[in-house]
C-alpha positions in Angstrom: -53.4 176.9 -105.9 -55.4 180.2 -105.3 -58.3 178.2 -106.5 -58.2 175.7 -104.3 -57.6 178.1 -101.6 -61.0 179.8 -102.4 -62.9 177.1 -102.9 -62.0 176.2 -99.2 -62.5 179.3 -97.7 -66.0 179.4 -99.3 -67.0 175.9 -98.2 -65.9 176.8 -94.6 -67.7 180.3 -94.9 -70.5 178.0 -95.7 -70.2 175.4 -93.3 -69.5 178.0 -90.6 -72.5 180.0 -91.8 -74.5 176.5 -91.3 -73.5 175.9 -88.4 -74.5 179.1 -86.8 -78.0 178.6 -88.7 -77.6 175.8 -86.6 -77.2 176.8 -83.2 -79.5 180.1 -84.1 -82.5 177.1 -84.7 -81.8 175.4 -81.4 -81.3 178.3 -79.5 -84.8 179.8 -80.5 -85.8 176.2 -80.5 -85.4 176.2 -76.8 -86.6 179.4 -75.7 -89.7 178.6 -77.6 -90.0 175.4 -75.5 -88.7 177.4 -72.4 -91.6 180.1 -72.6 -94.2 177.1 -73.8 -93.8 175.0 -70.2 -93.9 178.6 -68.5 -97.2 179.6 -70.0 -98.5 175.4 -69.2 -97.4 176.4 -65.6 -99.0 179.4 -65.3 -102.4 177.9 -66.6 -102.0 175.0 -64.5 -101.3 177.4 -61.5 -104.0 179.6 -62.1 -106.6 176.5 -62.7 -105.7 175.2 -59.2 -106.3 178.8 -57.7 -109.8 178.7 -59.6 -110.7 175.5 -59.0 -109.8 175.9 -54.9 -111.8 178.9 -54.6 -114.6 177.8 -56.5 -118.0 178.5 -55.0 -120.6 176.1 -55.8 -124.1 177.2 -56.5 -126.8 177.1 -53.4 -129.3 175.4 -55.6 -127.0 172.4 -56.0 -126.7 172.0 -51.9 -130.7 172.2 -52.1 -131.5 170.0 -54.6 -129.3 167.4 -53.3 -130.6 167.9 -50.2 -134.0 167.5 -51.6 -132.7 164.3 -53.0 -131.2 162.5 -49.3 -133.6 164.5 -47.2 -131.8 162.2 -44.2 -128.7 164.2 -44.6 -128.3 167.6 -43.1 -127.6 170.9 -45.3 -123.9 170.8 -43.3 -123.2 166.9 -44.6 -124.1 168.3 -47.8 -121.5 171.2 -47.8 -119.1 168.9 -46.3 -119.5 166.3 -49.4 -119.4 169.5 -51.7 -116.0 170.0 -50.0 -115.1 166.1 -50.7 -116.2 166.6 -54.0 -113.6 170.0 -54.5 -111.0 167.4 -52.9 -111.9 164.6 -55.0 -112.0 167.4 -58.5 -108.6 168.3 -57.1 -106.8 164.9 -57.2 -108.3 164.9 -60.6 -106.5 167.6 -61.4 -103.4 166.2 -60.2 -103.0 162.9 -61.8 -105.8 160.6 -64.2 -109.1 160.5 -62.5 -109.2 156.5 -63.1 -106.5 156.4 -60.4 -109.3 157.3 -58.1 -112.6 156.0 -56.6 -115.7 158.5 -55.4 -115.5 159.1 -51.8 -118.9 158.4 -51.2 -122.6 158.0 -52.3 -123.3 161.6 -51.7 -120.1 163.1 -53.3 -121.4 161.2 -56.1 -125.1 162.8 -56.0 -123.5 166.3 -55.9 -121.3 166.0 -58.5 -123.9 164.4 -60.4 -126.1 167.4 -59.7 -123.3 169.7 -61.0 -123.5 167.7 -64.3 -127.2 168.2 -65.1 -127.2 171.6 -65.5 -124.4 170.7 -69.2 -123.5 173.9 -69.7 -122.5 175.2 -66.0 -120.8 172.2 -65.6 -118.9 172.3 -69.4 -117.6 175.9 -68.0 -116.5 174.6 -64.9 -114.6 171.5 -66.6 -112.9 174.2 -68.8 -111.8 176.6 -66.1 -110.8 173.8 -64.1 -108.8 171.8 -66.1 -108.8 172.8 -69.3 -111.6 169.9 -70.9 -114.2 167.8 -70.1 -114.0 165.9 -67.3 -116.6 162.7 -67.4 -118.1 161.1 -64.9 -116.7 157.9 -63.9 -117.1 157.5 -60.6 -115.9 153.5 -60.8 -112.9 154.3 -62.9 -113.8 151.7 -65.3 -112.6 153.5 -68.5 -108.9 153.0 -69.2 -108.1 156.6 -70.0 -109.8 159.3 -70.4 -110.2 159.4 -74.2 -111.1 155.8 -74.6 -114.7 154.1 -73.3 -115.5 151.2 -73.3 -117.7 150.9 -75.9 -114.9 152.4 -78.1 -112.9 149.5 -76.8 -115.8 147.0 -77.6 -116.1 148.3 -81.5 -111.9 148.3 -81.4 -111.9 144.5 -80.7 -115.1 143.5 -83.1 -114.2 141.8 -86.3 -114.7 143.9 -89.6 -117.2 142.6 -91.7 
């Protein structure tokens, strides 16, 4: 009988000792997750703050200027500020869900992009990748265009 005894006080030792392995996984399982949305929060609250207090470069109000000499240097700082609005909302949910403002937020966000490795920087610190240009929102998401689509759908040979 003492046999049997022990064999069930070491299979609940076990199953107790299991059990707390357990709820010591979860527990650190959570926190883990707990401090991983903090950090994403922080990031994403500090990319706002960057992105809202970025100051673009003069050159880019010039050259666009230079580009639409019918437009004023203010209308040009004005669609600079459309285009800090538009980067925003882009920031905020998919940029397909959106349509450029106007033909001259799209010439100074275009200017931005020539100058690749300003513009790289800026797509980093603002929202942590590459943001393309797609001013129609043609492509389905932001990973996928449509040539991708095109060579999806093609038959294999």
């Amino acid at each position: 009988m003492s046999s049997i005894l022990v064999i069930l006080k070491e299979w609940y030792d076990a199953r107790y000792g299991f059990l707390l392995a357990c709820a010591g996984l979860s527990i650190l399982a959570f926190f883990v997750m707990f401090m991983e949305s903090r950090q994403y929060a922080d990031t994403r609250k500090k990319q706002r703050k960057w992105l809202k207090g970025y100051d673009f470069a003069p050159a880019y109000f010039e050259a666009v200027q230079k580009r639409h000499p019918e437009v004023s240097m203010e209308e040009v700082a004005q669609a600079y500020e459309e285009l800090r609005a538009y980067f925003l909302h882009c920031w905020n949910r998919s940029p397909q869900a959106l349509t450029m403002p106007t033909t001259l937020v799209d010439s100074c966000w275009q200017q931005m992009i020539i100058n690749t490795r300003s513009y790289h920087q800026f797509c980093q610190c603002a929202f942590g990748r590459y943001l393309h240009h797609e001013p129609d929102g043609l492509v389905p998401d932001s990973f996928t265009s449509l040539n991708d689509l095109a060579v999806r759908e093609r038959p294999s040979e």
